[in-house]
Structures are given as structure tokens and as C-alpha cells.
DRENDO-1510 file (C-alpha; in Angstrom, 1 decimal, always signed):
<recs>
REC; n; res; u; v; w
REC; 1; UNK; +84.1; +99.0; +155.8 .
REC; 2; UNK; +81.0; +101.1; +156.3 .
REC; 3; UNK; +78.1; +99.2; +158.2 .
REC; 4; UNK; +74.2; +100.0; +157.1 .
REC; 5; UNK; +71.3; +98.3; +158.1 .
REC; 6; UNK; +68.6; +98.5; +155.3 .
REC; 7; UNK; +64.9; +97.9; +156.8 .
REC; 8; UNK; +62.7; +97.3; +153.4 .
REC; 9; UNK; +60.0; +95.1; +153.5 .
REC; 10; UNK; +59.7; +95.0; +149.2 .
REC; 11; UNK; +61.7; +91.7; +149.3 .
REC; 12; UNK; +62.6; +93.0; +145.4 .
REC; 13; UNK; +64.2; +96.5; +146.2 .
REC; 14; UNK; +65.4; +94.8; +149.8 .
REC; 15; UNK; +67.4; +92.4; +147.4 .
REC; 16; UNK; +68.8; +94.9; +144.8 .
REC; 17; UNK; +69.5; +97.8; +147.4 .
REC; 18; UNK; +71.2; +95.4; +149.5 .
REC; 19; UNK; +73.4; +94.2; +146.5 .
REC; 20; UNK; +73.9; +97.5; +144.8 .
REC; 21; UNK; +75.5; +98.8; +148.2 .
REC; 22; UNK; +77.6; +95.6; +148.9 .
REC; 23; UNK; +78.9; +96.2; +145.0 .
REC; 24; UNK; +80.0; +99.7; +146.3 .
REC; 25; UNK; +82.0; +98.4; +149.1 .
REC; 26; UNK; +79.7; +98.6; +152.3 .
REC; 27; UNK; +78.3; +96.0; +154.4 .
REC; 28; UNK; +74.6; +95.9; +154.0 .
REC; 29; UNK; +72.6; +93.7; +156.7 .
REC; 30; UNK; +69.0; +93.6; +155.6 .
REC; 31; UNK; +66.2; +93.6; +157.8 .
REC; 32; UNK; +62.7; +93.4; +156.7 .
REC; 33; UNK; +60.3; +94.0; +159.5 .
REC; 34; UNK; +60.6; +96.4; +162.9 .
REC; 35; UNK; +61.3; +93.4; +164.9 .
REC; 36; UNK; +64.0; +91.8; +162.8 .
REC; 37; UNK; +65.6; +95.6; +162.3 .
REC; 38; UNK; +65.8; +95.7; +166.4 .
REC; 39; UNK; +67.5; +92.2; +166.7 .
REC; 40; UNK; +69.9; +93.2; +164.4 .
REC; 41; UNK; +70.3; +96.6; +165.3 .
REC; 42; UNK; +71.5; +95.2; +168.8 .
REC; 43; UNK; +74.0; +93.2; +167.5 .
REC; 44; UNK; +76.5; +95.7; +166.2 .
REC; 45; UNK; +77.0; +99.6; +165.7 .
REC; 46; UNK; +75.8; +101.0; +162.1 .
REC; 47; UNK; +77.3; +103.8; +160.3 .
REC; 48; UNK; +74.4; +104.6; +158.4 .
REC; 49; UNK; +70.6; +103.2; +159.1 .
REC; 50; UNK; +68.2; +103.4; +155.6 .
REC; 51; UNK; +64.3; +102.8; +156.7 .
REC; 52; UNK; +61.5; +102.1; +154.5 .
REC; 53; UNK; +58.6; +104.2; +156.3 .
REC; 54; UNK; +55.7; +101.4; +155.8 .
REC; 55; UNK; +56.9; +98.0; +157.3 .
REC; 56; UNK; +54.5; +95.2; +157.8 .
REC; 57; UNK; +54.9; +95.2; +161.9 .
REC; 58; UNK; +55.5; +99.5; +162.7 .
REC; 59; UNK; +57.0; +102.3; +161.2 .
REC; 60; UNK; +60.5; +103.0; +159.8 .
REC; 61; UNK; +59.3; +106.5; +161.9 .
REC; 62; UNK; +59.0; +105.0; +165.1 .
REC; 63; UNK; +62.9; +102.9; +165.0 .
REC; 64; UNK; +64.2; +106.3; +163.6 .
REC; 65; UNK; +62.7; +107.5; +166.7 .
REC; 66; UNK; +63.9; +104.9; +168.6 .
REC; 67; UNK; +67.7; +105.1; +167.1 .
REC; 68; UNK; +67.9; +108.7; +166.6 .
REC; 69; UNK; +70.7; +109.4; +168.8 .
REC; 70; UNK; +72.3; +106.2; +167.9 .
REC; 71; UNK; +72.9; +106.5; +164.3 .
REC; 72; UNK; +72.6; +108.2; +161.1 .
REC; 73; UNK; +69.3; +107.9; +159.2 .
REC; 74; UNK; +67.8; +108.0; +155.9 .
REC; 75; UNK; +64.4; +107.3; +154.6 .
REC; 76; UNK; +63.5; +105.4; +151.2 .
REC; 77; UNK; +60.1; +105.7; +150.9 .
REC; 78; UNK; +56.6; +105.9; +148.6 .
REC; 79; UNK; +55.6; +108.2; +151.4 .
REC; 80; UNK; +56.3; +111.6; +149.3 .
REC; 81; UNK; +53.6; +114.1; +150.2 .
REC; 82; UNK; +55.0; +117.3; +152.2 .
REC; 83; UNK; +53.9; +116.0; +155.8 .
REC; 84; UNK; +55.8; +112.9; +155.7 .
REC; 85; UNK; +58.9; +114.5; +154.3 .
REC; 86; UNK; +58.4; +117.0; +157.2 .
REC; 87; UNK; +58.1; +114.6; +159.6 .
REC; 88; UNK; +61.2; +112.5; +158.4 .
REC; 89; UNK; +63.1; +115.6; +158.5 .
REC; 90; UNK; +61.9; +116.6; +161.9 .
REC; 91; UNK; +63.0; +113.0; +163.9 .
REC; 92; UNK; +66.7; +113.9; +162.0 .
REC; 93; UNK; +66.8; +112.1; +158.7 .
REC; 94; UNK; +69.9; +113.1; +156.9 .
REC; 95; UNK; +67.9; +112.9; +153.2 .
REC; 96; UNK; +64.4; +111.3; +152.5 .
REC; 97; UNK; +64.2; +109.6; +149.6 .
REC; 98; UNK; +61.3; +108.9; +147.3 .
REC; 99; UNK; +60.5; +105.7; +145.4 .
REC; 100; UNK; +60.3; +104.8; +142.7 .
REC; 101; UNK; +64.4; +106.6; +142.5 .
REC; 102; UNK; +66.6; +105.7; +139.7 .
REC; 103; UNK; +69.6; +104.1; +141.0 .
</recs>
């Protein structure tokens, strides 16, 4: 079974992202805050690492930083403009993902 670690602070889309996944097969641990994603993060190896840009205690930029050579990486974020996107891309994202998205 796939591991990803979701870091979304919207305690709603945390919830149904984390479900929707878990329906699909894959083990979801949900983080919502830098601090809680680094605990858990040290725990265990990921397959996959979705990051919500705008947390409440850093950046989903600065763990992808942080993790980059670690594990794969996607962003889900409100963040859309072309500089963000750029930026995503440029630490290694493998997609970046604008909300609202239709599931």
C-alpha cells in the first residue's frame, strides 16, 4: 500500500482528501501544520508527499525544500498565479494543483 502524507491546514478538504485517498487504496496520514508534517514525516518513508503552500506555522515551499530529495511532491494550493506555480515547479513538484479542483 502506497504511503502519502497530506499537509492541509483547511480541516474540511484535510478531512475529505484524506478519505477520498484512503477510499482509493493508499494510506493517507494527515498533517496540518509544518511542525506536525516534520514529526510525522520522521516517522516513516512516504511514497508520495501532497503540501498545501499556506500553513498556519511555514510554508508547504519550505518542507518541499526541506524533503526534496527525500520524496515525491505535489502541491494543492489557492496559490495559482504564474510565480508560485514557477516556484513549485522549480523546488521539483511533480504537478501543482489549484483549488478549488473537482475531485
Amino acid at each position: 500500500m502506497k504511503r502519502l502524507l497530506l499537509v492541509e491546514d483547511d480541516p474540511t478538504l484535510g478531512l475529505t482528501l484524506k478519505e477520498r485517498l484512503t477510499n482509493e487504496g493508499y494510506f493517507v496520514q494527515w498533517a496540518s501544520n509544518s511542525a506536525d508534517a516534520r514529526k510525522t514525516f520522521s516517522e516513516s518513508g512516504w511514497d508520495l508527499a501532497i503540501f498545501d503552500v499556506g500553513l498556519p506555522d511555514g510554508s508547504g515551499f519550505d518542507l518541499a525544500k526541506e524533503w526534496k530529495s527525500k520524496v515525491p511532491f505535489l502541491f494543492v494550493t489557492a496559490l495559482s498565479d504564474a510565480q508560485h506555480r514557477l516556484q513549485g515547479f522549480d523546488l521539483g513538484a511533480e504537478e501543482y494543483i489549484h483549488k478549488p479542483f473537482h475531485l
